[in-house]
C-alpha positions as a Markdown table, in Angstrom:
| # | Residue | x | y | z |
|---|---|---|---|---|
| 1 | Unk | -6.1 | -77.6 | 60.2 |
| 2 | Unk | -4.5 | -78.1 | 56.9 |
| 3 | Unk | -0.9 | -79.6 | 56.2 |
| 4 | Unk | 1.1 | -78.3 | 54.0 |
| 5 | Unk | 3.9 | -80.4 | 52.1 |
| 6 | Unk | 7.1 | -77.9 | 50.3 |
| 7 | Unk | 9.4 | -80.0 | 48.6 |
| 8 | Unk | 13.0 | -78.8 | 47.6 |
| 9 | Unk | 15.5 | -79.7 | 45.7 |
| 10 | Unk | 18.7 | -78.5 | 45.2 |
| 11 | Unk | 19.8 | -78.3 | 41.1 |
| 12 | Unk | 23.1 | -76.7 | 39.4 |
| 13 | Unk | 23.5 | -74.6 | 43.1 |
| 14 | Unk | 19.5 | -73.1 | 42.6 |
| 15 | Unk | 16.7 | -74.0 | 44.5 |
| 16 | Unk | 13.3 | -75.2 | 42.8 |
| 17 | Unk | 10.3 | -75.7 | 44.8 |
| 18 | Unk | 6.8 | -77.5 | 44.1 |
| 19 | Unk | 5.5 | -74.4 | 46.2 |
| 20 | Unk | 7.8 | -71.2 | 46.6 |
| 21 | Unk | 5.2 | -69.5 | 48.6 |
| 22 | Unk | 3.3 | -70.8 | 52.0 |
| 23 | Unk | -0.4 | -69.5 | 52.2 |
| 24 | Unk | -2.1 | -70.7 | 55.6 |
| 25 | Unk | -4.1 | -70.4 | 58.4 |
| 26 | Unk | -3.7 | -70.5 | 62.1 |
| 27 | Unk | -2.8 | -74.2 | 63.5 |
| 28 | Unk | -1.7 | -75.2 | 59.8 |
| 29 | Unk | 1.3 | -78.0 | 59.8 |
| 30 | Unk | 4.5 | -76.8 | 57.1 |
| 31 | Unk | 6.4 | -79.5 | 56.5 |
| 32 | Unk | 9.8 | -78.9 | 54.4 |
| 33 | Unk | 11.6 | -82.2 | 52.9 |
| 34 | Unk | 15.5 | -81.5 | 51.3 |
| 35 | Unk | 15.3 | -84.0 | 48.2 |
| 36 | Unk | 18.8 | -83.9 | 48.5 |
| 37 | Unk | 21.7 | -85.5 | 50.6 |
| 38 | Unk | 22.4 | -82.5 | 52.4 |
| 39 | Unk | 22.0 | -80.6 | 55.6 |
| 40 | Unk | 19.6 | -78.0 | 56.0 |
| 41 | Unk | 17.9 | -75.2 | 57.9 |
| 42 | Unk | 14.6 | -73.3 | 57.9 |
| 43 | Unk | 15.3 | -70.4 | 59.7 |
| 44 | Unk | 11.9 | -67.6 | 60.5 |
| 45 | Unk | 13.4 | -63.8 | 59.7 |
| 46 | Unk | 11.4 | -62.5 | 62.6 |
| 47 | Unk | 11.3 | -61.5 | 66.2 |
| 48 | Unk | 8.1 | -63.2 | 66.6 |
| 49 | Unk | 7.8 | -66.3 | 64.4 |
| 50 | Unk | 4.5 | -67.4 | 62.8 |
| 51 | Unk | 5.8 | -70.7 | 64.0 |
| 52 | Unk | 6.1 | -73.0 | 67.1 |
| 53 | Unk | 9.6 | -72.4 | 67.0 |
| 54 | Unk | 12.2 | -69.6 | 65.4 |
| 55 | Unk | 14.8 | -71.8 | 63.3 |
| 56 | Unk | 15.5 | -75.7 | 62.8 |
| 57 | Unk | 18.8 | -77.2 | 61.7 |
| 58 | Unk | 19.5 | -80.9 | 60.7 |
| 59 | Unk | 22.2 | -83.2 | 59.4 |
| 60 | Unk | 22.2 | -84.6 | 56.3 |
| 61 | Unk | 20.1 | -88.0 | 57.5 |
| 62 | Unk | 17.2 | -86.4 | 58.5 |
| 63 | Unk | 15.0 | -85.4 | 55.5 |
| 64 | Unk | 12.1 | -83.1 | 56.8 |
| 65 | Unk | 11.5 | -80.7 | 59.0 |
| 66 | Unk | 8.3 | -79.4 | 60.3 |
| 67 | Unk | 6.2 | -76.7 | 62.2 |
| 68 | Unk | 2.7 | -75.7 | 63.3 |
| 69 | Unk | 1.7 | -72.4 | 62.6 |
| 70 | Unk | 0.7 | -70.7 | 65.8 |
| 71 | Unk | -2.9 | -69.9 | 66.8 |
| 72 | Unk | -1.9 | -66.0 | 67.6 |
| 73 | Unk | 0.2 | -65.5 | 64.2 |
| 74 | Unk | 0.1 | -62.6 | 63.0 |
| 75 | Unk | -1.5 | -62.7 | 59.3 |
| 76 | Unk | 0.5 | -61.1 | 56.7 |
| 77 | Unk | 4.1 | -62.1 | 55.1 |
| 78 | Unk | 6.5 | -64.0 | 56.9 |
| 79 | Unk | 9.9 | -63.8 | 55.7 |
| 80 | Unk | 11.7 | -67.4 | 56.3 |
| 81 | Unk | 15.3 | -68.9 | 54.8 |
| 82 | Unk | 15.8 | -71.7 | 53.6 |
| 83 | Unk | 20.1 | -72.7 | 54.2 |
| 84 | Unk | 21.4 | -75.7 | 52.4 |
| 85 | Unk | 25.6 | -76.8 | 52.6 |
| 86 | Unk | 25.7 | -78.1 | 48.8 |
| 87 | Unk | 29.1 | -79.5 | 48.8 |
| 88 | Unk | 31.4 | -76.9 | 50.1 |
| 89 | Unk | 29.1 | -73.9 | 49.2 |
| 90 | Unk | 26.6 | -72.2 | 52.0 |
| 91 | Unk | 23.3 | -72.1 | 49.6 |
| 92 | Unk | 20.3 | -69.6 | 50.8 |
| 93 | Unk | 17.0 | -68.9 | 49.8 |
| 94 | Unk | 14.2 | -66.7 | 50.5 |
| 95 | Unk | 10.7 | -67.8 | 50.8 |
| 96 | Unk | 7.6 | -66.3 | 52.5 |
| 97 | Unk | 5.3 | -67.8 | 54.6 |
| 98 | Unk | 1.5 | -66.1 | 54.2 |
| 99 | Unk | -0.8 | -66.2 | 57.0 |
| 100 | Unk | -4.2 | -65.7 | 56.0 |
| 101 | Unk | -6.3 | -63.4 | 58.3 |
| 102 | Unk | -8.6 | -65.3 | 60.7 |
| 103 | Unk | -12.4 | -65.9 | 59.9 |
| 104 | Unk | -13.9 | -63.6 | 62.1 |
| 105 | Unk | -11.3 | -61.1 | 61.8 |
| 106 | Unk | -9.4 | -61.4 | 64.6 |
């Protein structure tokens, strides 16, 4: 099990990332941290999230939010958004998460 750290911060109303793209592997830990002020949510784009849970919301105290990547994801290309309330203005971004097939192939 590997974590993996994405950083974002929130620039002139355009997100930059130190990693736009997730690749992992089953039981892998994602952890997102806001650089800004601001509240934020990660939300999964799917019926059946490659996560422990679907979508996670916080206030503007709470900094990170994390999630274990299940041990019967699918591999493939998870669509996930990334929402952040910049001022006034509803910002949204669209990232993938990658699940990498199994060893073993199942």
């Amino acid at each position: 099990m590997k974590n993996h750290d994405v950083t974002i911060t929130i620039s002139r109303k355009k997100f930059q990332y130190d990693q736009h793209c997730v690749h992992v592997e089953r039981g892998d830990k994602i952890t997102w941290k806001l650089t800004n002020a601001a509240p934020f949510a990660v939300i999964v784009k799917e019926f059946v999230s490659p996560l422990d849970w679907s979508f996670e919301v916080l206030g503007p105290r709470r900094k990170t939010i994390a999630g274990v990547v299940r041990n019967d994801a699918k591999p493939g290309f998870h669509p996930y958004s990334v929402c952040v309330l910049d001022g006034g203005d509803l910002l949204v971004d669209d990232p993938e998460i990658i699940v990498k097939p199994p060893k073993g192939g199942k």
